[in-house]
N, C-alpha and C positions, 0 to 999 in steps of 0.2 A: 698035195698042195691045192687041188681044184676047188676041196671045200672049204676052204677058210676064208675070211676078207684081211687084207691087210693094209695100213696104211701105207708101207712101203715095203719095198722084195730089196734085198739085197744077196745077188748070188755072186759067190764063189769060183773063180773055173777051177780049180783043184779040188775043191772039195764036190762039187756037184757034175763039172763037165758038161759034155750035151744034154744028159739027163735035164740040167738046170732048162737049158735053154728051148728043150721040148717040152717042160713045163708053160714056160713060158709062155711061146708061140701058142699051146692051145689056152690059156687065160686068154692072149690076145684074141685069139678067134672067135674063144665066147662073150668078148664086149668089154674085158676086165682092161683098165685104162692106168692101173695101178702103177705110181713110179715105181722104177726096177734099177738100181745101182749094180755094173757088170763087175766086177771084180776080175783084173785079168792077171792069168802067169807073167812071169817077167820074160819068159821065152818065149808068149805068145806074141803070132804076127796078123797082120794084115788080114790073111782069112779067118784068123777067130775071130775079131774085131767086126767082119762084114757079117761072122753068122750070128753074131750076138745082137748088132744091129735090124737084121732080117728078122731075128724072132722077136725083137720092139722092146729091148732095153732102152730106157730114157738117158742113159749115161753110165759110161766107164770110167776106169781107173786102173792104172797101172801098178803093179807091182813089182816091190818095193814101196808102199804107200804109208805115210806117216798118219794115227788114229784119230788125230785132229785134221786133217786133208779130210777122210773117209766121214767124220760124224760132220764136217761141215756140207760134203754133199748131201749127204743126208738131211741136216739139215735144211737143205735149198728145197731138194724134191719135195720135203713135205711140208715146208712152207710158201712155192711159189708155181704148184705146177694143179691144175685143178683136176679132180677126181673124176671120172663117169661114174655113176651109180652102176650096178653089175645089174645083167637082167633076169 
């Protein structure tokens, strides 16, 4: 995932897990400013929410989530949240 540019992330916790969110955290660290929609288990709590936070998702969602909910955030992030260029 580190070489690519993207105009938005949207991860999964079931299908990617930490893995997702270790990606993540190192885009952050290399200056990637990229909106990131967290996609969460329905049985997720509290602390996946703080570690998905920590590694600098722009925003979550819970599941159970309806495909118009998700493409409206999507939506937002990539129409209202401005980009850093990567260095």
């Amino acid at each position: 995932m580190s070489n690519h540019v993207f105009t938005i992330m949207a991860l999964d916790e079931l299908t990617l897990g930490m893995a997702g969110l270790r990606a993540l955290a190192d885009r952050r660290a290399d200056g990637d400013a990229t909106p990131a929609l967290f996609l969460r288990a329905e049985r997720s709590g509290v602390s996946e929410l703080i570690e998905a936070l920590v590694a600098g998702v722009t925003d979550c969602v819970r599941k159970p989530v309806r495909a118009e909910h998700v493409a409206a955030k999507l939506l937002d992030l990539a129409t209202s949240r401005p980009r850093s260029p990567r260095s």
